[in-house]
C-alpha positions, 0 to 999 in steps of 0.5 A: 494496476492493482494493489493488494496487501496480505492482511495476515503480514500487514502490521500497520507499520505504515510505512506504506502511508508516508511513501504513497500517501495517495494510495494508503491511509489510515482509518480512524480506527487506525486499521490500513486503507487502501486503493486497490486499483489505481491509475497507472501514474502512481505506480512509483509511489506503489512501488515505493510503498511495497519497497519500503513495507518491514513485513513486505505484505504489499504486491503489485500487479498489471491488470 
């Protein structure tokens, strides 16, 4: 699975951080990190983070 995330919407809201905190972080310069190809077994947690997005900049898609 693949996880991509539009940094021209992203804000750093991290909203994503809190709902799948396996995938998303924070660096320590407070810009967002994430796992672009994860293993199946997290996409509810990937799911949940691009529900959960305010400016909905996060896509989902089978490899």
């Amino acid at each position: 699975m693949k996880i991509c995330v539009d940094r021209d919407k992203c804000q750093d809201h991290g909203q994503c951080v809190i709902a799948a905190p396996d995938i998303f972080r924070f660096g320590e310069d407070g810009t967002l990190l994430y796992e672009s190809h994860v293993d199946e077994s997290l996409r509810d947690s990937a799911e949940e983070a691009a529900d959960v997005c305010p400016e909905q900049a996060i896509t989902i898609m089978d490899e």
